[in-house]
PDB file of N, CA, C and O in Angstrom:
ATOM      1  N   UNK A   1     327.774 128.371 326.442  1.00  0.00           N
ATOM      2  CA  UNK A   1     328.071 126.989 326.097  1.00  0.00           C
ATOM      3  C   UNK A   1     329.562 126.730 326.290  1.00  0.00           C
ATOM      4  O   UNK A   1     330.222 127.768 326.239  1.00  0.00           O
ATOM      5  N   UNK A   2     330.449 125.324 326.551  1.00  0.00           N
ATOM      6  CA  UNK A   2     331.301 124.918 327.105  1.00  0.00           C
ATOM      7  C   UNK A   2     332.264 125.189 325.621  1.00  0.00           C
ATOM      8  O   UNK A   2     331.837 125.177 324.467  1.00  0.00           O
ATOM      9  N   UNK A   3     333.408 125.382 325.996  1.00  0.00           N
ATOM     10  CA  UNK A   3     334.482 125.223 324.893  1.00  0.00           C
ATOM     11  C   UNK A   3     335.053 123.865 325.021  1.00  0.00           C
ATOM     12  O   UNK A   3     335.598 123.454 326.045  1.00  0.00           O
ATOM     13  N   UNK A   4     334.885 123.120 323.816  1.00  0.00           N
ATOM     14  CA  UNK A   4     335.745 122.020 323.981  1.00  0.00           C
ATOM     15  C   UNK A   4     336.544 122.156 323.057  1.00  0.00           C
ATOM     16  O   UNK A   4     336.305 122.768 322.016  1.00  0.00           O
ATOM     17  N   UNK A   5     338.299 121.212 323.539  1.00  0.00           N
ATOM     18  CA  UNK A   5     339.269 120.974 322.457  1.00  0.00           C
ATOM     19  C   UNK A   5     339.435 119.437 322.098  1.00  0.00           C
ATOM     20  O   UNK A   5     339.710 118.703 323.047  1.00  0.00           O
ATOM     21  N   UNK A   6     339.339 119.028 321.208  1.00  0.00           N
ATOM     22  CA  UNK A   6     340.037 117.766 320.696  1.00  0.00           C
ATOM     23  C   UNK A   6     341.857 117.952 319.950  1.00  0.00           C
ATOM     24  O   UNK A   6     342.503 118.886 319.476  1.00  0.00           O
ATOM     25  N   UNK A   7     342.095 116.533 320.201  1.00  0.00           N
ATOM     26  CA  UNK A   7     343.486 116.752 319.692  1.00  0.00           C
ATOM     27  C   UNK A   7     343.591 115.624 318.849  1.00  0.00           C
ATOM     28  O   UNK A   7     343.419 114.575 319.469  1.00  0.00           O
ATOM     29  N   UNK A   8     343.879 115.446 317.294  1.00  0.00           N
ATOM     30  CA  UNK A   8     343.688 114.688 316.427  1.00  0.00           C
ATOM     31  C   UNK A   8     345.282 113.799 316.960  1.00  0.00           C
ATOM     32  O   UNK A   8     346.399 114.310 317.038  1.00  0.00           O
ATOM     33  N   UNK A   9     344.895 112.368 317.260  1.00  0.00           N
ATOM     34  CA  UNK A   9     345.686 111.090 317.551  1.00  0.00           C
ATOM     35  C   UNK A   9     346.837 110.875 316.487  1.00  0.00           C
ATOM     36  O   UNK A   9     347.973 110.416 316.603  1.00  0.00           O
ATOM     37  N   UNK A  10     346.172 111.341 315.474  1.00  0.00           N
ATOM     38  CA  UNK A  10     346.508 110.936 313.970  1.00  0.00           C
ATOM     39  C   UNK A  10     347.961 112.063 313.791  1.00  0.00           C
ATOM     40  O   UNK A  10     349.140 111.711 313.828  1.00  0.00           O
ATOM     41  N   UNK A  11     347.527 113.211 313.630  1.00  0.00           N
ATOM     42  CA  UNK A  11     348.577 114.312 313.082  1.00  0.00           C
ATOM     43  C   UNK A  11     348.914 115.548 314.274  1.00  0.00           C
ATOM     44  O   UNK A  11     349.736 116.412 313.965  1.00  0.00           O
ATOM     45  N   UNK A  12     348.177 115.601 315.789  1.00  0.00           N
ATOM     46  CA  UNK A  12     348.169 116.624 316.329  1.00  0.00           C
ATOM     47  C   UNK A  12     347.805 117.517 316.281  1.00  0.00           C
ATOM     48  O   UNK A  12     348.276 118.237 317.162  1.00  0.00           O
ATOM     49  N   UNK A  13     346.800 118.204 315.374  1.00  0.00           N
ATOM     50  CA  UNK A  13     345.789 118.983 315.248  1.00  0.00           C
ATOM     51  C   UNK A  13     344.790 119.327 316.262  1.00  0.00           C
ATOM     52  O   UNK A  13     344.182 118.342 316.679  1.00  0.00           O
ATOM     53  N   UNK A  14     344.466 120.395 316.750  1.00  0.00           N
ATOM     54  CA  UNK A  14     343.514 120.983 317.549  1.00  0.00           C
ATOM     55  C   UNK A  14     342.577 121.140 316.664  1.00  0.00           C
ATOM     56  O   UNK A  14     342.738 121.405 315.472  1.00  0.00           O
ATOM     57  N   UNK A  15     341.349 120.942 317.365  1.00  0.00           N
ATOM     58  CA  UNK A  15     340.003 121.038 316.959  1.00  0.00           C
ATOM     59  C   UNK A  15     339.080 121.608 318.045  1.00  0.00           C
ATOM     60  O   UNK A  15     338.757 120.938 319.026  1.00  0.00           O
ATOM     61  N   UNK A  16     338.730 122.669 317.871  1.00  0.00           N
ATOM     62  CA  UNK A  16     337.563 123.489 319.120  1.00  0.00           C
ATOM     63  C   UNK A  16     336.428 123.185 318.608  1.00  0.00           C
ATOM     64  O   UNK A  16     336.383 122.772 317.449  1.00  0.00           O
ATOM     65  N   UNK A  17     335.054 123.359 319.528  1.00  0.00           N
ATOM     66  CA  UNK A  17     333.428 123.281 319.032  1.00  0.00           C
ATOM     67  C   UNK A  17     333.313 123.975 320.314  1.00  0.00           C
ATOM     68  O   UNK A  17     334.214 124.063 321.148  1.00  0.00           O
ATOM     69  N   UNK A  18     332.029 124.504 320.413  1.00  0.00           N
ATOM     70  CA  UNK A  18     331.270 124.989 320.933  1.00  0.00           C
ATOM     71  C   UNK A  18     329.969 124.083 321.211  1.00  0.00           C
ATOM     72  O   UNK A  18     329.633 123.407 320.238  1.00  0.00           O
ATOM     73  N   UNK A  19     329.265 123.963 322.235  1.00  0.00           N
ATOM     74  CA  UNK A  19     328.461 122.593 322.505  1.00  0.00           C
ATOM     75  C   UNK A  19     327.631 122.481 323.606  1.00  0.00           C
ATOM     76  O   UNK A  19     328.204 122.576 324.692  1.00  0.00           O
ATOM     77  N   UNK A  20     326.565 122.323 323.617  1.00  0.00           N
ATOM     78  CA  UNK A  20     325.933 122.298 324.983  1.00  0.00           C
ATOM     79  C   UNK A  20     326.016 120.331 325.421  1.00  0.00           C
ATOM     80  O   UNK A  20     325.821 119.295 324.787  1.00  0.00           O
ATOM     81  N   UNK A  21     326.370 120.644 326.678  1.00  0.00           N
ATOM     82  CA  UNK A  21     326.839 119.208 327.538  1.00  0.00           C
ATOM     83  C   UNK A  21     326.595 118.233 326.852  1.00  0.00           C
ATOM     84  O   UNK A  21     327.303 117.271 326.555  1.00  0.00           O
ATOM     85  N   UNK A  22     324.990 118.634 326.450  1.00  0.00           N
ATOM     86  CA  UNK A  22     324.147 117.451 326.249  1.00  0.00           C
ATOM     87  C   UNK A  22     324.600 116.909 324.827  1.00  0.00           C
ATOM     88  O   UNK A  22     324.491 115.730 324.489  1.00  0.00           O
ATOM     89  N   UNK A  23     325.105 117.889 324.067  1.00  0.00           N
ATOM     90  CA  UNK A  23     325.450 117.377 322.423  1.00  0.00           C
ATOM     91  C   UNK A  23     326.409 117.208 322.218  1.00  0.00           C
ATOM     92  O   UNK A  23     326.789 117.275 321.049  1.00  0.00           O
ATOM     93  N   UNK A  24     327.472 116.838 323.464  1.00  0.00           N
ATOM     94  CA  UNK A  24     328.723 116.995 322.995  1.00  0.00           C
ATOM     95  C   UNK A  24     329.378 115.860 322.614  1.00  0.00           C
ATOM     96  O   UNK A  24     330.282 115.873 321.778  1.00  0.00           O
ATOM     97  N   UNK A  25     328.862 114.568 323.343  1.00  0.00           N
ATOM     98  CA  UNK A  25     329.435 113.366 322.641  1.00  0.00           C
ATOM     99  C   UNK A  25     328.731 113.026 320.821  1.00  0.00           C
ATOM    100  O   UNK A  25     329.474 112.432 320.040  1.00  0.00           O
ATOM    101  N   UNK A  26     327.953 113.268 320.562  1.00  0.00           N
ATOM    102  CA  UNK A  26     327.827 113.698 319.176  1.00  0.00           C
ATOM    103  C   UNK A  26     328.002 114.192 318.173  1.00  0.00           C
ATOM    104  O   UNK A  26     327.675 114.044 316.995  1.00  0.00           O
ATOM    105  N   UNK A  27     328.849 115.129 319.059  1.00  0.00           N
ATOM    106  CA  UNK A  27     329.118 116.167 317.950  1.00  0.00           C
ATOM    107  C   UNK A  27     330.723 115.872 318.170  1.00  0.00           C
ATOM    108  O   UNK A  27     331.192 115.915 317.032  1.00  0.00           O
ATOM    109  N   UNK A  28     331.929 115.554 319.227  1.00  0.00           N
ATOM    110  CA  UNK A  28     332.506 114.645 319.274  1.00  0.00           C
ATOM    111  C   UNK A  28     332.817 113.549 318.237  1.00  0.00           C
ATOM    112  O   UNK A  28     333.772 113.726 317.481  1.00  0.00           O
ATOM    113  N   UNK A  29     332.138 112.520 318.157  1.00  0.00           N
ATOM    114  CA  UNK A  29     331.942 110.963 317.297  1.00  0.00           C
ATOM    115  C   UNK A  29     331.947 111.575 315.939  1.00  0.00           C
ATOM    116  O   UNK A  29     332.337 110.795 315.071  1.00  0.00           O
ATOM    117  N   UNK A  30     331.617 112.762 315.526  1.00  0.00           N
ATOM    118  CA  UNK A  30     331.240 113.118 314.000  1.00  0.00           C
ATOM    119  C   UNK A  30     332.467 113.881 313.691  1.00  0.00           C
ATOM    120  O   UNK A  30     332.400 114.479 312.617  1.00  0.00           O
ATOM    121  N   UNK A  31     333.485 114.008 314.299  1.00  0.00           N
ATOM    122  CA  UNK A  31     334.554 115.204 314.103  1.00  0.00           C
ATOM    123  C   UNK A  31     335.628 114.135 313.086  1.00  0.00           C
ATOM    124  O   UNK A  31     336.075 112.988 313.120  1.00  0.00           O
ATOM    125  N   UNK A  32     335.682 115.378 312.193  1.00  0.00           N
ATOM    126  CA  UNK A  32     336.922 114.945 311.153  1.00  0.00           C
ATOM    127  C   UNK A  32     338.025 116.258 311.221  1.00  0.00           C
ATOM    128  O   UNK A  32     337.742 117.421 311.507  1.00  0.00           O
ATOM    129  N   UNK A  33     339.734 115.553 310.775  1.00  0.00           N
ATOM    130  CA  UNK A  33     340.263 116.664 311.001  1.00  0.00           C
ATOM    131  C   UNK A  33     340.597 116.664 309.791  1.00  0.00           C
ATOM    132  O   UNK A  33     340.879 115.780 308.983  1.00  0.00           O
ATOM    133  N   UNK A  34     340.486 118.563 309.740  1.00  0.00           N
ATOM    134  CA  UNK A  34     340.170 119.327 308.194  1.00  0.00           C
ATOM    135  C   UNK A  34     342.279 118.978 308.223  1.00  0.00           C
ATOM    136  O   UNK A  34     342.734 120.077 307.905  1.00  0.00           O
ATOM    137  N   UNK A  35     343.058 118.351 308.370  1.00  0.00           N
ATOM    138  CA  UNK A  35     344.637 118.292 308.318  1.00  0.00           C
ATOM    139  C   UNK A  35     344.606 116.684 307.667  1.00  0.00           C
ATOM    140  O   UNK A  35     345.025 116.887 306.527  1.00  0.00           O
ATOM    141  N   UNK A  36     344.385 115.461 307.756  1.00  0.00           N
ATOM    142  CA  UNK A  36     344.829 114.453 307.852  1.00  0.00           C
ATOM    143  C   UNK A  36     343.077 113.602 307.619  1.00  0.00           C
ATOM    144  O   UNK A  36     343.123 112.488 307.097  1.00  0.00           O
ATOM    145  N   UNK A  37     342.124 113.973 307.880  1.00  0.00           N
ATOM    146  CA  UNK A  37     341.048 113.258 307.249  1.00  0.00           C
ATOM    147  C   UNK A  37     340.642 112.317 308.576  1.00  0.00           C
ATOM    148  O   UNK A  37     339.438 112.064 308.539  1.00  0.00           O
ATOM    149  N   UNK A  38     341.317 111.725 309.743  1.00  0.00           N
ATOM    150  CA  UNK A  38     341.132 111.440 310.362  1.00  0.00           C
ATOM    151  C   UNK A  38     339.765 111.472 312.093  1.00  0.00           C
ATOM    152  O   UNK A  38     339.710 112.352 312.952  1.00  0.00           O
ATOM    153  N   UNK A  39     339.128 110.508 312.023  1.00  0.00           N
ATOM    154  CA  UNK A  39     338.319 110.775 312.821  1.00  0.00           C
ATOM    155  C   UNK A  39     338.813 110.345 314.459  1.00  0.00           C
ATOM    156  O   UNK A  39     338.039 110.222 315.408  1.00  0.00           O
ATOM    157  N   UNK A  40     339.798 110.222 314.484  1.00  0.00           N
ATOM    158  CA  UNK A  40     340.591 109.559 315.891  1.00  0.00           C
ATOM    159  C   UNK A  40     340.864 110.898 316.750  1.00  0.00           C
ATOM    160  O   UNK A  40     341.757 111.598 316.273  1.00  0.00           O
ATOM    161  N   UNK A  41     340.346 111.314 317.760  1.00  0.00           N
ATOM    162  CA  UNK A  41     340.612 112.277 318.929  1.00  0.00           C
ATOM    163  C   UNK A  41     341.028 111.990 320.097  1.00  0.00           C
ATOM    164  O   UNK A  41     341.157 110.776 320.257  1.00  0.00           O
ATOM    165  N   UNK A  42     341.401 112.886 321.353  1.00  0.00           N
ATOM    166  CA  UNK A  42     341.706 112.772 322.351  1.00  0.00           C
ATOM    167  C   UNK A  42     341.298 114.114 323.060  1.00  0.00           C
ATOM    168  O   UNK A  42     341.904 115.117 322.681  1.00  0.00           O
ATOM    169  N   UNK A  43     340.356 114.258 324.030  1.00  0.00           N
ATOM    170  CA  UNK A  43     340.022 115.382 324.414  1.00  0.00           C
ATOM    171  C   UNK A  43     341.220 116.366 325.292  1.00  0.00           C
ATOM    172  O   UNK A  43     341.969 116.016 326.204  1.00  0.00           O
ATOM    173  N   UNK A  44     341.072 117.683 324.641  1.00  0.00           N
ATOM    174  CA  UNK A  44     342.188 118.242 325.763  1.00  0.00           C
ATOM    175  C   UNK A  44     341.271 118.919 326.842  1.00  0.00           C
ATOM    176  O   UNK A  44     340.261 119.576 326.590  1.00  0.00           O
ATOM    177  N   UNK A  45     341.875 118.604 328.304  1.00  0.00           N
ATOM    178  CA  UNK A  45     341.449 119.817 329.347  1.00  0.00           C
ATOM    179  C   UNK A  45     342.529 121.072 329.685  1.00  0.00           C
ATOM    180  O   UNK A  45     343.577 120.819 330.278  1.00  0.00           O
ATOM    181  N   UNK A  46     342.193 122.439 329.263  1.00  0.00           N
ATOM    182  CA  UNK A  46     342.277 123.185 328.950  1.00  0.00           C
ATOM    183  C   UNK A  46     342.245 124.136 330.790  1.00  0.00           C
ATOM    184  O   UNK A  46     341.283 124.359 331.524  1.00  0.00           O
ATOM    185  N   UNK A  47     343.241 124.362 330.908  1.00  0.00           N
ATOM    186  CA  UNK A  47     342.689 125.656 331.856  1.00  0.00           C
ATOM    187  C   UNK A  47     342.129 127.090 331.625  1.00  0.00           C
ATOM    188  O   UNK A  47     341.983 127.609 330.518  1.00  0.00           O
ATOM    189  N   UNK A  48     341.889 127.553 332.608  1.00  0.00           N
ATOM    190  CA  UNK A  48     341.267 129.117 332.392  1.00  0.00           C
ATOM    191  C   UNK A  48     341.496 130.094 333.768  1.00  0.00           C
ATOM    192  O   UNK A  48     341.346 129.643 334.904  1.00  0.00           O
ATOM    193  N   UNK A  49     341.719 130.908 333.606  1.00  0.00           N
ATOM    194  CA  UNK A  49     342.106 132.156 334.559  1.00  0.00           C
ATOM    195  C   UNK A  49     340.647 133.212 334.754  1.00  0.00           C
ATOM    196  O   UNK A  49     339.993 133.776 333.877  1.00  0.00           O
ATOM    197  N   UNK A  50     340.546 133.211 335.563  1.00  0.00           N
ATOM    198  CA  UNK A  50     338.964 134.924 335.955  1.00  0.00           C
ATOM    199  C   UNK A  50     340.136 136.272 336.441  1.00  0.00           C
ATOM    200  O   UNK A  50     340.733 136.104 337.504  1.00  0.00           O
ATOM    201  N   UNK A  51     340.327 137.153 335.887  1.00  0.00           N
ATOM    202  CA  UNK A  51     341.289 137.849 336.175  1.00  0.00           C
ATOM    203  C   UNK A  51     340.020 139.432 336.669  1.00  0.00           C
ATOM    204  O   UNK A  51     338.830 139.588 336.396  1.00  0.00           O
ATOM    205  N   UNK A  52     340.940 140.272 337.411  1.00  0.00           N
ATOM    206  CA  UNK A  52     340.489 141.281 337.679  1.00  0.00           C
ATOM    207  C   UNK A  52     341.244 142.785 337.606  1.00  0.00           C
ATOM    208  O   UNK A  52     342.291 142.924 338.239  1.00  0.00           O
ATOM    209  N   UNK A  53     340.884 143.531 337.088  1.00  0.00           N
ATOM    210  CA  UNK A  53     342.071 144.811 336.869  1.00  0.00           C
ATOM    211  C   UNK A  53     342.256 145.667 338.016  1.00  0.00           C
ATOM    212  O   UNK A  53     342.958 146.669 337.881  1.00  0.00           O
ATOM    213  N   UNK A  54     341.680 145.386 339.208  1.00  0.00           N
ATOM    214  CA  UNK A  54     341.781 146.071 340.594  1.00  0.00           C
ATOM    215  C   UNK A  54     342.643 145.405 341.389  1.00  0.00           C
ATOM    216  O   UNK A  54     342.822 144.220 341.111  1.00  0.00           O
ATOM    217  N   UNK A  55     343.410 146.013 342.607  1.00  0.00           N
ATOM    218  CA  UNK A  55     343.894 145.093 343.677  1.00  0.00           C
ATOM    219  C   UNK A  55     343.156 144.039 344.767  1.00  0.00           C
ATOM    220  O   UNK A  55     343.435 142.939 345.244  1.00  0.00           O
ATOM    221  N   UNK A  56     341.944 145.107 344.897  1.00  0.00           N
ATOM    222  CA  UNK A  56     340.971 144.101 345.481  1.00  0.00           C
ATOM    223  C   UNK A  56     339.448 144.174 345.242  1.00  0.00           C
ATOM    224  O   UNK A  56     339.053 145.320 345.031  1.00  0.00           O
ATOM    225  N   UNK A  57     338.456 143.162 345.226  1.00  0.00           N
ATOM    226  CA  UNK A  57     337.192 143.240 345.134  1.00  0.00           C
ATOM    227  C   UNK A  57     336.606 144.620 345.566  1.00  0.00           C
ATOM    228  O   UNK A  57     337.141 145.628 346.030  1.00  0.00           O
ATOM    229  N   UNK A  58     335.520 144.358 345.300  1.00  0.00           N
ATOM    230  CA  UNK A  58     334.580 145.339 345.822  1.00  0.00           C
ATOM    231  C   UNK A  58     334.705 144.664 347.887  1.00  0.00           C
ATOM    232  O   UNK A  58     335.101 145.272 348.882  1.00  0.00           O
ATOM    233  N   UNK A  59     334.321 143.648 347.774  1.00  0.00           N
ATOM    234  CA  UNK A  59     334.357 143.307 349.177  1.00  0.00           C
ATOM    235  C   UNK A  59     335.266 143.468 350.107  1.00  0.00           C
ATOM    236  O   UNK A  59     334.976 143.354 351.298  1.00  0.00           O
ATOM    237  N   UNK A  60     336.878 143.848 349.548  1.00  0.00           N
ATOM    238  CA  UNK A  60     338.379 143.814 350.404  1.00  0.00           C
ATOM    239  C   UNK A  60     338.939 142.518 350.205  1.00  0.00           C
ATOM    240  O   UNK A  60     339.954 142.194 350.822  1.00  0.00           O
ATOM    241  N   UNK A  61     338.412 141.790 349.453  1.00  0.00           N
ATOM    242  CA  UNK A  61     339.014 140.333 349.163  1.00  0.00           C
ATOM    243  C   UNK A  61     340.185 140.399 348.067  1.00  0.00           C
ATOM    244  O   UNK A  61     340.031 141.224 347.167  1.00  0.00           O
ATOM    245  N   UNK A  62     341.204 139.698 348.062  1.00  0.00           N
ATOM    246  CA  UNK A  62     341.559 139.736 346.650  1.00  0.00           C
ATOM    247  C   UNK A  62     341.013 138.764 345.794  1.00  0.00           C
ATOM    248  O   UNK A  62     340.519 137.645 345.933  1.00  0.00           O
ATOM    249  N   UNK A  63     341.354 139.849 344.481  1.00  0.00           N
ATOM    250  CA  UNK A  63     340.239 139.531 343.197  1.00  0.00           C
ATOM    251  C   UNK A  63     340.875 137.821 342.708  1.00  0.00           C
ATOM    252  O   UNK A  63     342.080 137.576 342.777  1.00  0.00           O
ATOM    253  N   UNK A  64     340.267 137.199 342.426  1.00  0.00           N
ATOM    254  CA  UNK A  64     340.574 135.775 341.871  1.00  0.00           C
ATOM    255  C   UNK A  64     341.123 135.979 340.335  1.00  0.00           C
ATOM    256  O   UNK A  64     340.811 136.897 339.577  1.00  0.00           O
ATOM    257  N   UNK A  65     342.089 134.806 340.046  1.00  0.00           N
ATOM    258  CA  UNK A  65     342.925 135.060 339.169  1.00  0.00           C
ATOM    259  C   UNK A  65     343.725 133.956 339.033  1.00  0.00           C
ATOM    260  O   UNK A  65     343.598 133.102 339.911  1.00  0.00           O
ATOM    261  N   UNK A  66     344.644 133.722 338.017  1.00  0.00           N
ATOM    262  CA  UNK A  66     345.999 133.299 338.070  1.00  0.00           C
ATOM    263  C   UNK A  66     345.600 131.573 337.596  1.00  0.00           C
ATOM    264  O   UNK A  66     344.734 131.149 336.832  1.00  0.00           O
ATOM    265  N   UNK A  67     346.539 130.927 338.338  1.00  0.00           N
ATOM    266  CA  UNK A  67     346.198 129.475 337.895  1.00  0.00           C
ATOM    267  C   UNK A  67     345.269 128.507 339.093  1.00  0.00           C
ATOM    268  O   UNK A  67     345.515 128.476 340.299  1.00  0.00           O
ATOM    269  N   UNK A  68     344.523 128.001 338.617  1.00  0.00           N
ATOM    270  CA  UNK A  68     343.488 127.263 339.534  1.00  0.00           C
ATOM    271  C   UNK A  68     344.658 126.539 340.874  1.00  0.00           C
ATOM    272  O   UNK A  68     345.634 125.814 340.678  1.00  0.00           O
ATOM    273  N   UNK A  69     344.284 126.896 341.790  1.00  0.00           N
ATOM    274  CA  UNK A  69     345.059 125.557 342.959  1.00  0.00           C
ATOM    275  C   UNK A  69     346.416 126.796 343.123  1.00  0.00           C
ATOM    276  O   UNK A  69     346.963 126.839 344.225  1.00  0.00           O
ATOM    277  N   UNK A  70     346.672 127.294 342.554  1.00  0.00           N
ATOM    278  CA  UNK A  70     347.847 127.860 342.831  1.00  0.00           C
ATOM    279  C   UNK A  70     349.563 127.000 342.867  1.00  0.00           C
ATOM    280  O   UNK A  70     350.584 126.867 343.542  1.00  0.00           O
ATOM    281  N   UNK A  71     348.571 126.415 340.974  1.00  0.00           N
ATOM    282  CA  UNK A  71     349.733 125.688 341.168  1.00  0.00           C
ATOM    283  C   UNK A  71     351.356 125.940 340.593  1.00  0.00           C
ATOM    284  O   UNK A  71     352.338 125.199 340.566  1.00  0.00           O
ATOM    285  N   UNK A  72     351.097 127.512 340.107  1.00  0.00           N
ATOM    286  CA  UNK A  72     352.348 128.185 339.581  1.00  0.00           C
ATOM    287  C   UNK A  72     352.530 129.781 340.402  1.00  0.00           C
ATOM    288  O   UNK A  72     351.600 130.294 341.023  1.00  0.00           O
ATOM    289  N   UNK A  73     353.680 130.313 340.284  1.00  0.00           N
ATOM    290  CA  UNK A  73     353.860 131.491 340.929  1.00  0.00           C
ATOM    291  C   UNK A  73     353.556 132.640 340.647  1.00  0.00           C
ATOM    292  O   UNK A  73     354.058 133.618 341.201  1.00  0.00           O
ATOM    293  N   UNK A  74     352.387 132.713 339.430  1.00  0.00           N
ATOM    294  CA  UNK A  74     352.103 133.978 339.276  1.00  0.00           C
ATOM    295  C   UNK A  74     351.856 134.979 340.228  1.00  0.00           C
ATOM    296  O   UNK A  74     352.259 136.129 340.055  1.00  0.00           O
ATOM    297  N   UNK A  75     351.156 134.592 341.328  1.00  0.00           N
ATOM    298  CA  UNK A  75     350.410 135.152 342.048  1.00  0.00           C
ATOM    299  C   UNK A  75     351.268 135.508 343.572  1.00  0.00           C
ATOM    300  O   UNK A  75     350.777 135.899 344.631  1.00  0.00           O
ATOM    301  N   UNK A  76     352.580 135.243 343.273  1.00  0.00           N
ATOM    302  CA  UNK A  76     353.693 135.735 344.807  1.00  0.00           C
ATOM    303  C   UNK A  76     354.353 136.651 344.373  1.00  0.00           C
ATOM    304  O   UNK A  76     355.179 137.212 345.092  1.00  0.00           O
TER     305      UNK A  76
END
């Protein structure tokens, strides 16, 4: 199931759930933040990395990693 973050409008508070697609605007609309009492959010998009502890795949490829798009220099 998808990780989602909310970010409380109100005080800046992060809020994670766990959620399948289908329940997520529901479960969304019902969120209070345990900081400020507030039901006002803003969804965060969150990146994520697939990292690999080898130099290259099994195939001779290199292993995928780092930041999506290559949009920082980890990877030079």
């Amino acid at each position: 199931m998808p990780l989602y973050e909310y970010r409380c409008k109100e005080c800046g508070e992060v809020v994670e759930f766990r959620s399948s697609m289908a329940a997520k605007e529901e479960m969304a609309t019902a969120l209070r933040c345990e900081t400020c009492g507030s039901g006002s959010f803003a969804q965060i998009f969150s990146g994520f990395a697939v990292t690999n502890d080898t130099k290259t795949s099994p195939s001779g490829t290199p292993p995928m990693g780092g930041c999506p798009g290559g949009m920082c220099a980890c990877n030079q």
